[in-house]
N, C-alpha and C positions, 0 to 999 in steps of 0.2 A: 362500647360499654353498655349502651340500652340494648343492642340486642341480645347479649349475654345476660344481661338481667331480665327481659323478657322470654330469655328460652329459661332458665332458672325455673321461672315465677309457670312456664308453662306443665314444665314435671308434674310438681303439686298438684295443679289443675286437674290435670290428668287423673292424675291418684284419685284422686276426692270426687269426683264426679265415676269414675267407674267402678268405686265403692258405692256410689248413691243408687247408680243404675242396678249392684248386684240387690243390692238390701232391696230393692224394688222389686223383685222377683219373688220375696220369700214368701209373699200371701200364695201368692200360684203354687211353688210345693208345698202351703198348707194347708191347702183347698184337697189336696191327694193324699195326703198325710191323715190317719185316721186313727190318732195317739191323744191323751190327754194334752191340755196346754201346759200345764204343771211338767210332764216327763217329757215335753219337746222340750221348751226351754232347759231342763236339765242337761238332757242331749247333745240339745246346740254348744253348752255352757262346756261341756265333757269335751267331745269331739274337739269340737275349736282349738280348746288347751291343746288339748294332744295333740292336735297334726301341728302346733307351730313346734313345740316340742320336738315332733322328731324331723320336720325339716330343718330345723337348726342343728339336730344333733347329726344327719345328712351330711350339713355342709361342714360337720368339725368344730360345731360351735356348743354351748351351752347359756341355755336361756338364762339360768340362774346362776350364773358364773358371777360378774359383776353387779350387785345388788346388795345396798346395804339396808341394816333390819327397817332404818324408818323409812325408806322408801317403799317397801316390802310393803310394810302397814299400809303406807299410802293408797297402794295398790290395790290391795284385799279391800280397804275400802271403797276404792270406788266400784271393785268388781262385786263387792254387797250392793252400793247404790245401783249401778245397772242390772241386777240380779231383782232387787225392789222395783226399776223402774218398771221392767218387762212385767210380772207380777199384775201390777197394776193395770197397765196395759189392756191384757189377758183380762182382766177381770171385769175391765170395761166394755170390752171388745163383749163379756158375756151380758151386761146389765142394758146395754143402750144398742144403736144399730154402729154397725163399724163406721160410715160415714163419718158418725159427729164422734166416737170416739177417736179415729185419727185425725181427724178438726182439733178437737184439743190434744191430741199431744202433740201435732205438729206448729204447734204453737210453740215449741221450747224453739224454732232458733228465734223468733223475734224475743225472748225471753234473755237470752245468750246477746242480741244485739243491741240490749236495752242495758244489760248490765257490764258491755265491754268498757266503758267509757268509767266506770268506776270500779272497776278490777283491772284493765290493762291500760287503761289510761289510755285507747284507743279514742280517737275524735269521732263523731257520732254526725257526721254533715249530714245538711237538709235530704239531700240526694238518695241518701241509704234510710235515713226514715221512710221518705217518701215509698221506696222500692219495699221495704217492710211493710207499707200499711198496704200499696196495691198488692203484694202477693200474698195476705193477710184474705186480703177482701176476694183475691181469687180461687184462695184455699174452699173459705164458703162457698163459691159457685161451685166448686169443683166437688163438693163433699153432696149437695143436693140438699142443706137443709132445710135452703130456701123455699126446693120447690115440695118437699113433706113435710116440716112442720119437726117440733119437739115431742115429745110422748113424756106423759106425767109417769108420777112411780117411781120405779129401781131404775128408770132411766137418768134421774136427777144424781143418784149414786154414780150411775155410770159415767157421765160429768165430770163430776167429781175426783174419778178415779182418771179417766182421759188429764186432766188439768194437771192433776198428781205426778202422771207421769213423765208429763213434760215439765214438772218443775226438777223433778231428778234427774231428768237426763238432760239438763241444762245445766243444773248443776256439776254431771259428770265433764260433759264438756270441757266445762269451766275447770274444773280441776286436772283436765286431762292436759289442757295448756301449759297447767305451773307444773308440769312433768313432761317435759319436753326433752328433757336431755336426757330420760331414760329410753335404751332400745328397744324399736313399737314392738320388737320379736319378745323379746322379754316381757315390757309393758302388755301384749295382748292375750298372753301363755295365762300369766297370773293373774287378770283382770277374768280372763272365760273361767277359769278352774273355781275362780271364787264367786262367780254366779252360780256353777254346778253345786258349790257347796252352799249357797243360801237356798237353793232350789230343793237340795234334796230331801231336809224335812219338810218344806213347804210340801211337795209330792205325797211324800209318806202318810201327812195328816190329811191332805184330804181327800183319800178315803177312794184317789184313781188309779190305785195298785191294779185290783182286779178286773180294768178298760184297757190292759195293754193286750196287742193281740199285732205281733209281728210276721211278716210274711217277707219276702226276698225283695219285692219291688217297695215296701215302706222303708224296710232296712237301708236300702240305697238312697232310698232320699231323704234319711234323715243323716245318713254319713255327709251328703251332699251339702246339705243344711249346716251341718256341724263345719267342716273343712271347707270350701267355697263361701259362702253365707257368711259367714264367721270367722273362722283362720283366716284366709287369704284376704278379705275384705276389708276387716279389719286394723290387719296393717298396712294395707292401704292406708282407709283410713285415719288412721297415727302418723304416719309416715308426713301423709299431706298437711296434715292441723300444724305439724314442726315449721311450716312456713308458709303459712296464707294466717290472714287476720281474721281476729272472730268473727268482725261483721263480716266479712265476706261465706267465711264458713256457715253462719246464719243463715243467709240468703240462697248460697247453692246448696242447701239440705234439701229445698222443698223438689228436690231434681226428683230424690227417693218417691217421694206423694206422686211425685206425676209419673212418672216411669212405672207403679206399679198399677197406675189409673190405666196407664197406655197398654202396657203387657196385659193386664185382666181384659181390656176389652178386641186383644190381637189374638189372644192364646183361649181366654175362656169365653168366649164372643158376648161380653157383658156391653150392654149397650150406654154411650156416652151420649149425654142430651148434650143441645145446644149449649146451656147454658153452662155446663162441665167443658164444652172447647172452649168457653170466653175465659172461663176461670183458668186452663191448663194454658191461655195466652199470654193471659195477665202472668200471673207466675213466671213463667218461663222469659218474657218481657223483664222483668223486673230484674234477675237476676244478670238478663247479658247487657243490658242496658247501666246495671252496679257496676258490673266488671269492666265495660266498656269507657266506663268515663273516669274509675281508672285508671285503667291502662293508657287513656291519651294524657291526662296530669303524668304518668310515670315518662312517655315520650316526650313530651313538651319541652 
């Protein structure tokens, strides 16, 4: 029976980390992408929806088949909050340098693991603190803001917006859990469609209509972005959340930070100091060291 509960508990695993590793790639196609961030995310929002849409409709199914209206709602809303969180993101990503803008928002899962224990009534042991505050503290190695310093200004905004985002997309999280029993095909169709639609007047207003400029090789890698990045990932993503615990889910998000730290410096040969491998140890330490201890409580 433990080992069927350990292949069980391994599926998820699976899901959830090679949804982290995709989402860790998206800076690199947006480093080549040369579209406003306003009309990417819309994009991303578009596409996604549509390719689970017609893989489901492929296999004979219909996303919107079983769905009733307040779950529906549910949906839409959190597919505005992650529609808001990106936004933000994006806007930080413009005010501050990207380093400490992804510093704070990858601060939402210890946000998410601080608040499982008074939303799911999940127990909070010393152990999983601990592995939060060391991969907390190796985020900052990892980010370098130790060894540049903070910049006054619209960088303080930027902050600001970074922290923003990670309290929304902790929040989604968090909501995305108490909808567990909706299917992720469904759940991820009407969650993308409804950031395309927060996105689209956000776009329209500000005024990056006349910065699009599509060619054959952008075109492909924002279908790519849309449908891999997104649809597929996605539900992954959902899939896995339906059976791994928050705090765990907390602790292997920061897979995404480092996977995209690793890929930037394999693919766009950006160079990684020392103190960015202590940081990408500690992280990556903390999380199999979470899972490992327990997985031997689950054997025991």
């Amino acid at each position: 029976m433990d080992n069927k509960s350990g292949d069980n508990r391994t599926v998820p695993l699976i899901q959830f980390v090679t949804s982290m590793l995709i989402f860790g790639t998206i800076g690199i196609f947006r480093r080549y992408i040369s579209l406003p961030s306003g009309f990417l995310i819309f994009a991303r929002g578009l596409f996604g929806g549509l390719s689970v849409i017609l893989y489901v409709k492929l296999k004979g199914g219909n996303v919107f088949r079983q769905i009733g209206r307040r779950p529906l709602i549910w949906l839409i809303m959190t597919g505005v909050l992650l529609g808001s969180e990106w936004i933000m993101l994006f806007e930080a990503y413009n005010l501050t340098t990207v380093a400490i803008a992804s510093l704070c928002n990858y601060m939402q899962p210890i946000i998410v693991l601080l608040l499982s224990p008074l939303i799911f009534k999940e127990r909070l042991t010393v152990k999983k603190l601990i592995c939060a505050g060391v991969a907390a503290a190796g985020m900052v190695l990892v980010s370098g803001v130790t060894e540049g310093g903070v910049i006054e200004g619209n960088h303080i905004k930027g902050v600001l917006l970074g922290l923003g985002s990670a309290l929304l997309y902790a929040l989604f999280v968090i909501m995305n859990k108490k909808l567990a029993n909706i299917d992720p095909y469904t759940k991820t169709a009407i969650q993308m469609l409804s950031v395309a639609g927060v996105m689209l007047p956000y776009f329209l207003l500000s005024g990056d209509l006349g910065k699009i400029d599509f060619n054959p090789i952008t075109a492909i890698l924002v279908l790519v972005i849309g449908t891999v990045h997104t649809g597929f990932a996605y539900v992954l993503y959902f899939k896995s959340m339906e059976r791994l615990k928050a705090q765990t889910i907390a602790i292997l998000s920061y897979i995404d930070p480092i996977a995209a730290l690793l890929f930037s410096a394999l693919i766009l040969n950006e160079s990684l100091s020392a103190a960015g491998l202590v940081g990408a140890v500690m992280i990556l330490g903390a999380a199999i060291v979470s899972e490992f201890e327990k997985k031997k409580r689950t054997d025991s």
